[in-house]
LOVO-552801 format. One record per atom (N, C-alpha, C): atom name; z, y, x. Coordinates in steps of 0.02 Angstrom, whole numbers. Layout:
<nodes>
{CA; {Z; Y; X}} ...
</nodes>
This chain:
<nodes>
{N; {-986; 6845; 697}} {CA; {-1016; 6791; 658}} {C; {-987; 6724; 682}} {N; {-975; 6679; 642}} {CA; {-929; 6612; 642}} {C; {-997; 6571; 651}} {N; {-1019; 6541; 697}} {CA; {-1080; 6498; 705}} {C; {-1044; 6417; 767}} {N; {-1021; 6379; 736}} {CA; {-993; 6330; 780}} {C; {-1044; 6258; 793}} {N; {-1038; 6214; 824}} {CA; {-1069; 6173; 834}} {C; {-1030; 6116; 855}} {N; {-1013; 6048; 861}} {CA; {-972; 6004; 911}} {C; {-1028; 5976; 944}} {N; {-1010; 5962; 1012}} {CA; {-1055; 5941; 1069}} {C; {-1033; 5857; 1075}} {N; {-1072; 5825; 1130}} {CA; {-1071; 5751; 1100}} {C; {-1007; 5748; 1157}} {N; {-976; 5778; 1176}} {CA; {-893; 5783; 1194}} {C; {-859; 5769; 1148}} {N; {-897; 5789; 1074}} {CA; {-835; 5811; 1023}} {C; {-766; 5867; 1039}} {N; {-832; 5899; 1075}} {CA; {-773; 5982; 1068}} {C; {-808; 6019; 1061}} {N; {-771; 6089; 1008}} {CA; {-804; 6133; 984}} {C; {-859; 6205; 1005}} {N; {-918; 6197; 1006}} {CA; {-963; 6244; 1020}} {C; {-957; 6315; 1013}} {N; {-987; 6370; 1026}} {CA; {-961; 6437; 998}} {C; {-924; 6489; 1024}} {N; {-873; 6529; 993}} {CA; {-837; 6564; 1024}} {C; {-756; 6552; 995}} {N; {-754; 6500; 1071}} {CA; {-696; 6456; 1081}} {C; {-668; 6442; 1125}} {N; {-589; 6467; 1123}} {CA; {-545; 6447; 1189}} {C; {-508; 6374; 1198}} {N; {-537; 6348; 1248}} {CA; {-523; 6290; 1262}} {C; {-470; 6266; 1313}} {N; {-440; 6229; 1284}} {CA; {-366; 6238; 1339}} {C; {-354; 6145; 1350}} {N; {-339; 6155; 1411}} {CA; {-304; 6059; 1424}} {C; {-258; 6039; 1394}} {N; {-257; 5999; 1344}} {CA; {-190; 5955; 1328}} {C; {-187; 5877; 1360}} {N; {-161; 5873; 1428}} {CA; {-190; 5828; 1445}} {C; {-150; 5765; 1442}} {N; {-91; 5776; 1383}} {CA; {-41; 5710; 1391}} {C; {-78; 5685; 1333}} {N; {-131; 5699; 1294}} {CA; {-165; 5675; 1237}} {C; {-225; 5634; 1271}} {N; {-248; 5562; 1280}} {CA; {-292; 5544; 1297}} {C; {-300; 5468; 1274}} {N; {-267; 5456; 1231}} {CA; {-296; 5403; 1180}} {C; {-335; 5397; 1138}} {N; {-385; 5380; 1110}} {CA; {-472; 5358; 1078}} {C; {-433; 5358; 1009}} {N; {-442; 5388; 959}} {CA; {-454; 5338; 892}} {C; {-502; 5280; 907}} {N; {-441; 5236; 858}} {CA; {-485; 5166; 846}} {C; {-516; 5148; 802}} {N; {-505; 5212; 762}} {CA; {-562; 5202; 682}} {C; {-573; 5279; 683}} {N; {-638; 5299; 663}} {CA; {-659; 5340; 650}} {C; {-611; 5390; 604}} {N; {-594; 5466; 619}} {CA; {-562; 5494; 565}} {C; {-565; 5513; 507}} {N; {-533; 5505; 435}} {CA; {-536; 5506; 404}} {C; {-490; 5549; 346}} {N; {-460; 5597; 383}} {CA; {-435; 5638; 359}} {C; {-439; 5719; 399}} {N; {-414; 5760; 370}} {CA; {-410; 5844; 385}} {C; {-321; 5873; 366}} {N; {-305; 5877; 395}} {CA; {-224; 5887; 392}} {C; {-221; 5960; 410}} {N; {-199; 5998; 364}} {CA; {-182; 6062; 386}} {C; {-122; 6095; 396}} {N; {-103; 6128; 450}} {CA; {-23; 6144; 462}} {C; {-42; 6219; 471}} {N; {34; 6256; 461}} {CA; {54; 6306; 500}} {C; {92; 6310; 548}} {N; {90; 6339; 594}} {CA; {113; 6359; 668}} {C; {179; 6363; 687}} {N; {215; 6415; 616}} {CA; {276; 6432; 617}} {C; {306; 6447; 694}} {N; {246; 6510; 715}} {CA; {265; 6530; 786}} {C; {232; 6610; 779}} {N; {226; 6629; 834}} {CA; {251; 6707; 856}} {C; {165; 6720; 850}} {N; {127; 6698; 881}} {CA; {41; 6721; 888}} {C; {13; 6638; 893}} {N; {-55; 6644; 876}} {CA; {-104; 6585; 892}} {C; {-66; 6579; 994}} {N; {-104; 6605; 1014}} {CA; {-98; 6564; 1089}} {C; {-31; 6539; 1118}} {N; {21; 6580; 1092}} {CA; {77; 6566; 1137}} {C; {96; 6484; 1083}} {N; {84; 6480; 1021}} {CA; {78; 6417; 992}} {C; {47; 6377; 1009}} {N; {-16; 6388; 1041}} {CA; {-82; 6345; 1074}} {C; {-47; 6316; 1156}} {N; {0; 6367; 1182}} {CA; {21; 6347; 1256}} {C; {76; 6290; 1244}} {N; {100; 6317; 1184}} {CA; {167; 6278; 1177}} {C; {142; 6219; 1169}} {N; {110; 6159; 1137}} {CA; {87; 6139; 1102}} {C; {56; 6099; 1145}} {N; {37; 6122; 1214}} {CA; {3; 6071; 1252}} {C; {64; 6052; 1322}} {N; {108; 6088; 1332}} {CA; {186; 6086; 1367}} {C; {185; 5991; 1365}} {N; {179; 5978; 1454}} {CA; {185; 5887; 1425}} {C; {247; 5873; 1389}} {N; {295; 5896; 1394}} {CA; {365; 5908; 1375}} {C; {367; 5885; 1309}} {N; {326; 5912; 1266}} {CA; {322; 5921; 1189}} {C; {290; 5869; 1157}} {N; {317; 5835; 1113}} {CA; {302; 5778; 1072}} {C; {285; 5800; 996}} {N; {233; 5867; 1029}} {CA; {175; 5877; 971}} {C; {114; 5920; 1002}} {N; {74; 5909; 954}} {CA; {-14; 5927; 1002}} {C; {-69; 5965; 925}} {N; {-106; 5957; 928}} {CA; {-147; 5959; 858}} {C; {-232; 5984; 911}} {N; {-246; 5956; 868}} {CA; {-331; 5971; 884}} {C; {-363; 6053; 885}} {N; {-338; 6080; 851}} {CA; {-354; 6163; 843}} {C; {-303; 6213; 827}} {N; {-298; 6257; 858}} {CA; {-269; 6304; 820}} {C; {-303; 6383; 794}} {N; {-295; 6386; 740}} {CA; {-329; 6452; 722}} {C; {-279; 6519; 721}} {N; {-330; 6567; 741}} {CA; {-277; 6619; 756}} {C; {-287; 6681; 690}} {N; {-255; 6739; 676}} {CA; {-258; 6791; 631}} {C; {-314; 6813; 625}} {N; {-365; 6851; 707}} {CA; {-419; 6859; 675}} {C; {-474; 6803; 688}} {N; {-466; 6774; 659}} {CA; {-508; 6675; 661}} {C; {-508; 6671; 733}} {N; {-491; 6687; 789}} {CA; {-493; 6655; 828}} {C; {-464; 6583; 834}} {N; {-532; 6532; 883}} {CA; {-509; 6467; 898}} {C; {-492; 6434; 953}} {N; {-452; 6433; 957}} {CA; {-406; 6374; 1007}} {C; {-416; 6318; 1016}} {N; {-465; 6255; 1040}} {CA; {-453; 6204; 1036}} {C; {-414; 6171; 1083}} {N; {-391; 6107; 1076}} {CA; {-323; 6096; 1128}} {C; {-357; 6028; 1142}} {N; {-384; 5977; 1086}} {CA; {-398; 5902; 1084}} {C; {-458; 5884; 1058}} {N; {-503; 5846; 1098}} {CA; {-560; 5838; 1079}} {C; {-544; 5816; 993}} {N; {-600; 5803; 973}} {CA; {-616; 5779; 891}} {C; {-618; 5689; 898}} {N; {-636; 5655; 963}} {CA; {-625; 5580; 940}} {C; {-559; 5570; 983}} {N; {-518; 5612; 1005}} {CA; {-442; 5585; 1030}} {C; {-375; 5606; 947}} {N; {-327; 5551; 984}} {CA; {-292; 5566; 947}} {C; {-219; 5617; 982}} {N; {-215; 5661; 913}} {CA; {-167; 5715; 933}} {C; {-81; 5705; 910}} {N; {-35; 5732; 902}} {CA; {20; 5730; 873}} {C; {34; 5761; 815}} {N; {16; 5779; 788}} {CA; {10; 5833; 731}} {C; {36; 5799; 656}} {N; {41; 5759; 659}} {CA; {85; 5726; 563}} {C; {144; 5714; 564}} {N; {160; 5657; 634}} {CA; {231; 5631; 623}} {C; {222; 5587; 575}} {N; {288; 5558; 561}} {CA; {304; 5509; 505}} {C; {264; 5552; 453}} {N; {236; 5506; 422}} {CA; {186; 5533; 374}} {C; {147; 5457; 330}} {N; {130; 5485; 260}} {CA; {121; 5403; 216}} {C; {88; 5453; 164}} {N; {21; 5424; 150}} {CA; {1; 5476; 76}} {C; {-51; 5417; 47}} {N; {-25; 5398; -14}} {CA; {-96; 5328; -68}} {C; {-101; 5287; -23}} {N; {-29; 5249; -13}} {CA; {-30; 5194; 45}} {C; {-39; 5194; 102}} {N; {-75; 5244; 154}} {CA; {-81; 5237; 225}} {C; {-27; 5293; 236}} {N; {6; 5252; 328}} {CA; {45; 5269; 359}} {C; {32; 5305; 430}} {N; {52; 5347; 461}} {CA; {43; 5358; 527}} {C; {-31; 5382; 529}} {N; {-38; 5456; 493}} {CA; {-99; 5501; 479}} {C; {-120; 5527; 579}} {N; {-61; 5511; 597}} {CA; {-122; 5525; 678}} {C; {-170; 5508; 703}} {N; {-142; 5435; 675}} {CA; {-197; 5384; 692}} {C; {-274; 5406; 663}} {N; {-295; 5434; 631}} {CA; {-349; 5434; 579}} {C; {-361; 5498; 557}} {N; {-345; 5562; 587}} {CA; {-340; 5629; 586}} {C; {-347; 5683; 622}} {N; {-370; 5733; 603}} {CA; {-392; 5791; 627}} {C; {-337; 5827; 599}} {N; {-309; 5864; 664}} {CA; {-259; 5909; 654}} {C; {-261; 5987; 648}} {N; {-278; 6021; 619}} {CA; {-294; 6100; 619}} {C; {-229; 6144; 616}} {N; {-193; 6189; 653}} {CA; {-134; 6228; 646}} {C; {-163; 6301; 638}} {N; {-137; 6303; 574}} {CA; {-161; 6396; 585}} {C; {-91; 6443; 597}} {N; {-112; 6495; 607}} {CA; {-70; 6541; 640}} {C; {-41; 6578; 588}} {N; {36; 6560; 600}} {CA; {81; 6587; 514}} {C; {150; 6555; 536}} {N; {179; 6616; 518}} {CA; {265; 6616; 532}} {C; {288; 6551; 476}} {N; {266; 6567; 417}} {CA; {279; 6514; 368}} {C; {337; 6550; 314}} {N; {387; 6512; 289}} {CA; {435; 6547; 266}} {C; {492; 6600; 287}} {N; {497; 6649; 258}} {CA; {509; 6722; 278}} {C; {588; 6710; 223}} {N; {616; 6778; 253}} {CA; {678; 6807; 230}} {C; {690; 6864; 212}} {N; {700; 6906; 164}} {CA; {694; 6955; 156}} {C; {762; 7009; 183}} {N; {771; 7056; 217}} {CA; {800; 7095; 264}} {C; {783; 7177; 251}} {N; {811; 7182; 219}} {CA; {822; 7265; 206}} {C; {748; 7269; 175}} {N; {684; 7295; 215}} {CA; {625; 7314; 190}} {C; {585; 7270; 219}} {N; {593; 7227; 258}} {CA; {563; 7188; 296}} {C; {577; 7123; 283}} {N; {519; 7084; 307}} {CA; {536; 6995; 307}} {C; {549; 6969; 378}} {N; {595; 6932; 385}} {CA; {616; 6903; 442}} {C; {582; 6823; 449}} {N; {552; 6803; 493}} {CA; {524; 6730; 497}} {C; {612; 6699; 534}} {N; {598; 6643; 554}} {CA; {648; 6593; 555}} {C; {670; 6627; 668}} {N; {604; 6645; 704}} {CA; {634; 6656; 769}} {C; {627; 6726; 774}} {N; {628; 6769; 715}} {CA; {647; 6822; 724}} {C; {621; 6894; 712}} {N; {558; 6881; 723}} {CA; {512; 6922; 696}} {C; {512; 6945; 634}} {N; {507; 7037; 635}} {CA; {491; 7050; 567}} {C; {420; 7087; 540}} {N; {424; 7050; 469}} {CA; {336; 7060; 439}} {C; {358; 7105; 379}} {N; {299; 7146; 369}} {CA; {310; 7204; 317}} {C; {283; 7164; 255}} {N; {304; 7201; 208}} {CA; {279; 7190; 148}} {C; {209; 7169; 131}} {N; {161; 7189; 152}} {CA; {106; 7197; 156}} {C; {73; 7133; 168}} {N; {110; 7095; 202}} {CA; {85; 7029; 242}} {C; {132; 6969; 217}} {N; {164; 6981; 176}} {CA; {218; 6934; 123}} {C; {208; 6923; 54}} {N; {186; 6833; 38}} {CA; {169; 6811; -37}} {C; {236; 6781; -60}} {N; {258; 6803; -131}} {CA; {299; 6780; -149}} {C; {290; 6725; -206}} {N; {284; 6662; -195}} {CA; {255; 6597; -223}} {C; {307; 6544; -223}} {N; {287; 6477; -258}} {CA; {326; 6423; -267}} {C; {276; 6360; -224}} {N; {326; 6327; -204}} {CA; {289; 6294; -131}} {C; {250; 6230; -190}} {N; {208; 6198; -185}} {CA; {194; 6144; -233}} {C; {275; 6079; -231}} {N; {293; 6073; -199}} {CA; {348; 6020; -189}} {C; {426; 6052; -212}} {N; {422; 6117; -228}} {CA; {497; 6140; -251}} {C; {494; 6173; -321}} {N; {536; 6201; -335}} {CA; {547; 6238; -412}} {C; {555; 6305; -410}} {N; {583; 6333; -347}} {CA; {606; 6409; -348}} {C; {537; 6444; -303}} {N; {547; 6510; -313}} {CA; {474; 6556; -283}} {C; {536; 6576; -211}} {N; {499; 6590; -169}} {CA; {520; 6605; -93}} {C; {457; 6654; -64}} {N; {474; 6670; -15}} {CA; {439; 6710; 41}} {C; {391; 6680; 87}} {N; {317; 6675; 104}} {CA; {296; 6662; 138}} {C; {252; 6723; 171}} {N; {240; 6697; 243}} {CA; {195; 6750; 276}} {C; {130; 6744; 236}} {N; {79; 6790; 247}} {CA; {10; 6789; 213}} {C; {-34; 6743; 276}} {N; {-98; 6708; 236}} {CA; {-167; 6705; 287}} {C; {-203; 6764; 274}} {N; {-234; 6761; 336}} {CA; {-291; 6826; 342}} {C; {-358; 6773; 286}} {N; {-396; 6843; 280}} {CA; {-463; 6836; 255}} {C; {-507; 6768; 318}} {N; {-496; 6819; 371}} {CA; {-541; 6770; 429}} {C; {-499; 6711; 440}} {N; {-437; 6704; 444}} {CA; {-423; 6623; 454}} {C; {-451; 6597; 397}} {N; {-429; 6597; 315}} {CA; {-467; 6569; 277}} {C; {-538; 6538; 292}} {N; {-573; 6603; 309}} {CA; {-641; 6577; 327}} {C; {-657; 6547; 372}} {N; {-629; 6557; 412}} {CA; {-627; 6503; 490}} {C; {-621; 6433; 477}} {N; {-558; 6403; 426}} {CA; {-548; 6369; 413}} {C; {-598; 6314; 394}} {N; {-629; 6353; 328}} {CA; {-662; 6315; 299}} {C; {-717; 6325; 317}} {N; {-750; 6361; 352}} {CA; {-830; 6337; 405}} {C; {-810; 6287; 453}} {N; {-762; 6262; 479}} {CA; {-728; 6210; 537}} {C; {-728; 6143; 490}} {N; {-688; 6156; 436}} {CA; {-677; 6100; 391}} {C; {-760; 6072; 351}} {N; {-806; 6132; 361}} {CA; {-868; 6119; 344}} {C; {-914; 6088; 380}} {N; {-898; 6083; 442}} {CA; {-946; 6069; 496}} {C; {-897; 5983; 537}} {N; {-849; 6009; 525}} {CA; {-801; 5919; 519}} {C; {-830; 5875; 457}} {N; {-832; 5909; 413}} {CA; {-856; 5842; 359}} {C; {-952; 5825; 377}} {N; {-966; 5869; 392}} {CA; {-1053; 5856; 403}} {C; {-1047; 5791; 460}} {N; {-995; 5828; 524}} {CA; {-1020; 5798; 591}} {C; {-966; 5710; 590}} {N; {-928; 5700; 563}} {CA; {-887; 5662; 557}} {C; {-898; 5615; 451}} {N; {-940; 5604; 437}} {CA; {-959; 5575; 364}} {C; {-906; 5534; 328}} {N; {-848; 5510; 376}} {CA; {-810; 5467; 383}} {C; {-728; 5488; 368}} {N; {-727; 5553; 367}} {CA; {-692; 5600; 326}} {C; {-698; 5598; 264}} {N; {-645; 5601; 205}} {CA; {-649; 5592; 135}} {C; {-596; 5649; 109}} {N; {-560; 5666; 139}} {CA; {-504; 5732; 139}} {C; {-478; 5744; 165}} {N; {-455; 5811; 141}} {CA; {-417; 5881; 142}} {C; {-349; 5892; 147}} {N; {-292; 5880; 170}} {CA; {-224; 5881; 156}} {C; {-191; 5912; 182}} {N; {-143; 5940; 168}} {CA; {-80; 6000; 187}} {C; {-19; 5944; 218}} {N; {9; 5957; 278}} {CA; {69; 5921; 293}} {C; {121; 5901; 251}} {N; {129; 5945; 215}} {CA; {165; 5950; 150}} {C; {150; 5900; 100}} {N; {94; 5860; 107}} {CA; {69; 5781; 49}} {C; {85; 5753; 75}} {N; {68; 5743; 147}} {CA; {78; 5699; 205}} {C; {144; 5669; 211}} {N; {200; 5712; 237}} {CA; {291; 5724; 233}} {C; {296; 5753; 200}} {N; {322; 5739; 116}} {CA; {356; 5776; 85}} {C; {411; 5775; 87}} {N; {435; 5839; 73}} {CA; {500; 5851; 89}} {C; {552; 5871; 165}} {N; {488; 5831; 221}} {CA; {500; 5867; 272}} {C; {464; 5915; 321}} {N; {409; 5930; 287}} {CA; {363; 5987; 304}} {C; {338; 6022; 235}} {N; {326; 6065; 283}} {CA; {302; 6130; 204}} {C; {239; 6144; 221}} {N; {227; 6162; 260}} {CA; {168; 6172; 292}} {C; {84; 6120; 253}} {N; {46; 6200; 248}} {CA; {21; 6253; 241}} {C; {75; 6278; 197}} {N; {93; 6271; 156}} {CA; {126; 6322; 108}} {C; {93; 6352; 62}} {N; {113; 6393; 13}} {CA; {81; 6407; -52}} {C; {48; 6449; -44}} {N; {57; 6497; 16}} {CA; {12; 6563; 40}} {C; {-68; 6546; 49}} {N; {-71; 6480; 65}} {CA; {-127; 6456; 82}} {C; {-181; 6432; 6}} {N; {-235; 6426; 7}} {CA; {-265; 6420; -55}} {C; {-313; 6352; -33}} {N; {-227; 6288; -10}} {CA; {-271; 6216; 3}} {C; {-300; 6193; -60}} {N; {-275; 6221; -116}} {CA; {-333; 6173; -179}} {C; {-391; 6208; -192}} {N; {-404; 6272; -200}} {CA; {-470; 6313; -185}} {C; {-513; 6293; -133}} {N; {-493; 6298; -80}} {CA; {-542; 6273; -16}} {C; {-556; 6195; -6}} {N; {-507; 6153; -44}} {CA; {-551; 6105; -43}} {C; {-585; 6065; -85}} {N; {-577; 6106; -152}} {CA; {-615; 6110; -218}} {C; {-693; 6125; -187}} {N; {-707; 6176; -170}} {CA; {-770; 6200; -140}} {C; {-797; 6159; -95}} {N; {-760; 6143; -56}} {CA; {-807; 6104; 0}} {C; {-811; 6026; -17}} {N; {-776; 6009; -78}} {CA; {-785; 5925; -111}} {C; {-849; 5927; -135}} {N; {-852; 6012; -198}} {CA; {-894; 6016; -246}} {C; {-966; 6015; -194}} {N; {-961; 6032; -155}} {CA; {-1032; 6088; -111}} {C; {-1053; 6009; -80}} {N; {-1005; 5951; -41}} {CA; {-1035; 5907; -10}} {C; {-1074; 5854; -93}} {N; {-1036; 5853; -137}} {CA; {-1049; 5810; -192}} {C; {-1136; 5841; -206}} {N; {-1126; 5923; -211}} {CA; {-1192; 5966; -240}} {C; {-1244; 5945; -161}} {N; {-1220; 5942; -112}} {CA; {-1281; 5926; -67}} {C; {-1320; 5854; -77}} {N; {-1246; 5801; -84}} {CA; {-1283; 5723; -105}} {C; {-1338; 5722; -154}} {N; {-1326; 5782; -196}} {CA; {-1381; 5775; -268}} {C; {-1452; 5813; -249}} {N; {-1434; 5873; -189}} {CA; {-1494; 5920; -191}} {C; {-1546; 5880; -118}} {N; {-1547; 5819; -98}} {CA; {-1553; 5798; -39}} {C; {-1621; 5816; -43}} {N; {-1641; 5781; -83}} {CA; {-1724; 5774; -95}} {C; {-1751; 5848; -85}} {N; {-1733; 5899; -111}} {CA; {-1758; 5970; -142}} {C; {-1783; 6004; -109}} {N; {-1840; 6043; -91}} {CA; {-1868; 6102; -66}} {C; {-1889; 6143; -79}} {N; {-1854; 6222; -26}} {CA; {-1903; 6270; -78}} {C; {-1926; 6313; -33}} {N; {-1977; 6366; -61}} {CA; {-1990; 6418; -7}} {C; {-1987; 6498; -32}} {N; {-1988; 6528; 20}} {CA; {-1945; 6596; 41}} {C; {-2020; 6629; -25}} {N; {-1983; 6678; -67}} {CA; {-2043; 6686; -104}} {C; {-2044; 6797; -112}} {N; {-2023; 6806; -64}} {CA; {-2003; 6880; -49}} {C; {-2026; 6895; 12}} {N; {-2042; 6960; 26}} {CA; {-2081; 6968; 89}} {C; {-2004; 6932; 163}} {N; {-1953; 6962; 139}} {CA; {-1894; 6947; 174}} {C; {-1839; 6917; 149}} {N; {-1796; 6863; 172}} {CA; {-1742; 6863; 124}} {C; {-1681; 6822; 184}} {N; {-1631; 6877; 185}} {CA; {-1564; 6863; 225}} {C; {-1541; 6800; 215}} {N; {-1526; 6766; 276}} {CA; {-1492; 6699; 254}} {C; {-1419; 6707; 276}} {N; {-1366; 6688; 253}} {CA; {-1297; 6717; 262}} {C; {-1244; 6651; 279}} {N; {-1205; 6652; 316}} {CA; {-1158; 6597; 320}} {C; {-1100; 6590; 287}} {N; {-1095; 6617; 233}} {CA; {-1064; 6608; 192}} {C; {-1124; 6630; 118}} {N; {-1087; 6607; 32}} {CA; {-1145; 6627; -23}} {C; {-1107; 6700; -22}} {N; {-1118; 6741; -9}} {CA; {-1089; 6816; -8}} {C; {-1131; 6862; 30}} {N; {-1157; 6917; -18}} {CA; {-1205; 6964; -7}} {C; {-1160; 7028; 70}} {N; {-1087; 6999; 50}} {CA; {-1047; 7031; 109}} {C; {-1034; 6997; 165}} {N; {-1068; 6902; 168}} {CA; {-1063; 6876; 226}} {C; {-1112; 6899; 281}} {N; {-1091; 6876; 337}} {CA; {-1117; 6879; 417}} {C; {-1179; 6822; 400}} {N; {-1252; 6893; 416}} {CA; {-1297; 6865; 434}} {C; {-1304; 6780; 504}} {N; {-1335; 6731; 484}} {CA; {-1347; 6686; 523}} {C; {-1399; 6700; 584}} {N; {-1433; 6735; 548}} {CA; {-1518; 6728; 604}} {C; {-1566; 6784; 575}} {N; {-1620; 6822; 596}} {CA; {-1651; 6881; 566}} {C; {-1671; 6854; 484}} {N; {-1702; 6883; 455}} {CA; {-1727; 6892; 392}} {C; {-1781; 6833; 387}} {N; {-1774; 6788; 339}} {CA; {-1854; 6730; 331}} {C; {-1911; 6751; 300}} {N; {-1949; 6750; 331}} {CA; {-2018; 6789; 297}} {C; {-2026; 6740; 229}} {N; {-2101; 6774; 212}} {CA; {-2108; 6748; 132}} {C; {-2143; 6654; 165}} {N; {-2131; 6638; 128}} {CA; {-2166; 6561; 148}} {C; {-2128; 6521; 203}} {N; {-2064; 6533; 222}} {CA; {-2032; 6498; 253}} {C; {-1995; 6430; 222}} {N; {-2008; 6372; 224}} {CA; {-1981; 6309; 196}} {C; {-1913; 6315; 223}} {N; {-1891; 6279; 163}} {CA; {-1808; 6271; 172}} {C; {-1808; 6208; 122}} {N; {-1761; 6173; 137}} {CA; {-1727; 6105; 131}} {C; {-1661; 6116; 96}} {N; {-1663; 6126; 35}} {CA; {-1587; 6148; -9}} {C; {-1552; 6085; -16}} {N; {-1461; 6105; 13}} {CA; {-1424; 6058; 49}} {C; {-1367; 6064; -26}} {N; {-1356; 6119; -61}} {CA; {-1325; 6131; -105}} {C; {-1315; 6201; -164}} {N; {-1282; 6206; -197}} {CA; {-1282; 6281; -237}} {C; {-1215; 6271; -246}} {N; {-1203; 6367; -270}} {CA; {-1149; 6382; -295}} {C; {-1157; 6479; -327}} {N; {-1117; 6471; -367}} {CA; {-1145; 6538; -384}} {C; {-1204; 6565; -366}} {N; {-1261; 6541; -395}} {CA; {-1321; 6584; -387}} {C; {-1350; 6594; -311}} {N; {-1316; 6547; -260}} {CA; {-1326; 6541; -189}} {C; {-1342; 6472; -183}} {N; {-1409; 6469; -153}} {CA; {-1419; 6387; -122}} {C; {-1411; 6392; -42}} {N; {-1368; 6323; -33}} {CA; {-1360; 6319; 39}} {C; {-1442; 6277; 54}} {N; {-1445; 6296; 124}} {CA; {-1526; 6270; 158}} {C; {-1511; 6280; 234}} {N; {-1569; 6233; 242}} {CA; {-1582; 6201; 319}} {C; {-1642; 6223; 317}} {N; {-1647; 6275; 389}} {CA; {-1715; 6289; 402}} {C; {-1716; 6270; 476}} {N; {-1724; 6332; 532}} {CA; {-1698; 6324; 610}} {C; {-1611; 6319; 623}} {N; {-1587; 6353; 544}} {CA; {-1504; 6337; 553}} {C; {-1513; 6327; 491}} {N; {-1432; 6308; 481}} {CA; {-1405; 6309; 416}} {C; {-1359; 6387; 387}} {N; {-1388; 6389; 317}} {CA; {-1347; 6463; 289}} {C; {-1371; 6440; 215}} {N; {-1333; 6511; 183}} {CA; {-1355; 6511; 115}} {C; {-1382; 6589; 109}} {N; {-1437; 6584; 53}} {CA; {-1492; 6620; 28}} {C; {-1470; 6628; -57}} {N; {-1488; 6693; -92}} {CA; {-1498; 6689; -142}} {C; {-1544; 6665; -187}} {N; {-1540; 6621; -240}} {CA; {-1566; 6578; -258}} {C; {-1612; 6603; -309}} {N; {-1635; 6671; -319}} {CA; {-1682; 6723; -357}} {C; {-1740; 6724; -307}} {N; {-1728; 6716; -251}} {CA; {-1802; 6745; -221}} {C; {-1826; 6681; -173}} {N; {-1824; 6619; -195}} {CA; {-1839; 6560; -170}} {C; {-1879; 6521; -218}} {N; {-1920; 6487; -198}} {CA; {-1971; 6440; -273}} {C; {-1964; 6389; -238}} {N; {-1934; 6320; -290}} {CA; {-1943; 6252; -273}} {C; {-2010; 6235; -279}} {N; {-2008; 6184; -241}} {CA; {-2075; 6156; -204}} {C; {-2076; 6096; -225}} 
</nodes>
């Protein structure tokens, strides 16, 4: 179960490997205001996570996510990391300054080699784990490695709990808006306009549901951390008459605040 928290460190709560990057120790001077998402274009999450903090290296990023969602954090949430580079998107310049860096774990663009895909240092990926797509910034379809199910989701419970704990955040961006033309990253494998369609729509649907309450109107009813009858339970079953504080909906699922936050099906709840 994906249950995270940030501590008033501003580093991530949960089940999380935390590693020193200690040539990173400059403050943002304005609150962040963006979510930048990269790929790794390396061999596994950690040996990317080691690399990455090497004082040597004149790049860093705040998280890295690994295949099976494992998290890496490298840089607190109010320091600034290396992770954009030259970078300019609707007039602002120098996205470090003002950014949260997330790297997920992905070879990136692949080559195709007899039956196999070759990434760029060498490694080969089977079929199985290869999307064949058009990057948003080019014209021709190419090879990319796949995301897992759990990075997806990793993703966007991190990116969910950044926009709650940080208000000051307004978006979502792929390196690839950021530097076009000289990063690709996330890449088309990734589903950056889906995931942040949902979590625009879900914060917009919480601004409206602020006021709202309802209560548990079933002897039991599962609250889930994700709206999916196949997500990971949050906390035991809410008895009948348990108040909840509805934060948002989506398909037939209201998100709510009780002792945690989850979502409930929205059939066996009565507004109040």
């Amino acid at each position: 179960m994906m249950n995270f928290q940030i501590d008033d460190n501003h580093r991530l709560e949960g089940k999380v490997t935390h590693l020193e990057c200690s040539k990173n120790t400059k403050k943002f001077q304005q609150l962040p205001s963006s979510i930048i998402l990269h790929y790794t274009a390396g061999r596994d999450a950690l040996s990317s996570a080691k690399y990455l903090c090497k004082e040597n290296i004149k790049a860093s990023a705040h998280l890295v996510i690994g295949r099976k969602g494992e998290v890496i954090q490298l840089v607190p949430f109010n320091t600034i990391s290396w992770h954009a580079g030259k970078s300019s998107y609707k007039g602002r310049n120098g996205f470090n300054n003002f950014s949260i860096g997330i790297e997920i774990d992905n070879a990136g663009p692949l080559e195709p080699i007899g039956q196999s895909y070759s990434a760029w240092f060498g490694k080969k990926y089977p079929a199985t784990a290869v999307v064949k797509a058009t990057h948003r910034n080019e014209k021709v379809e190419r090879y990319w490695h796949n995301y897992t199910e759990k990075q997806i989701d990793t993703v966007e419970k991190i990116c969910e709990l950044l926009l709650a704990t940080y208000p000051s955040i307004k978006e979502i961006l792929g390196h690839e808006e950021i530097s076009p033309g000289r990063k690709q990253d996330p890449g088309p494998a990734f589903p950056l306009d889906n995931l942040r369609s949902r979590l625009t729509e879900e914060r917009d649907s919480e601004e409206a549901f602020t006021a709202m309450k309802a209560e548990v109107s079933v002897p039991l009813l599962n609250i889930r951390e994700m709206p999916s009858i196949q997500a990971e339970k949050v906390m035991e079953p809410l008895p009948e008459g348990t108040r909840l504080k509805i934060l948002g909906e989506r398909d037939g699922w209201l998100k709510v605040r009780t002792q945690v936050e989850g979502w409930v099906a929205s059939d066996y709840v009565d507004i109040v």
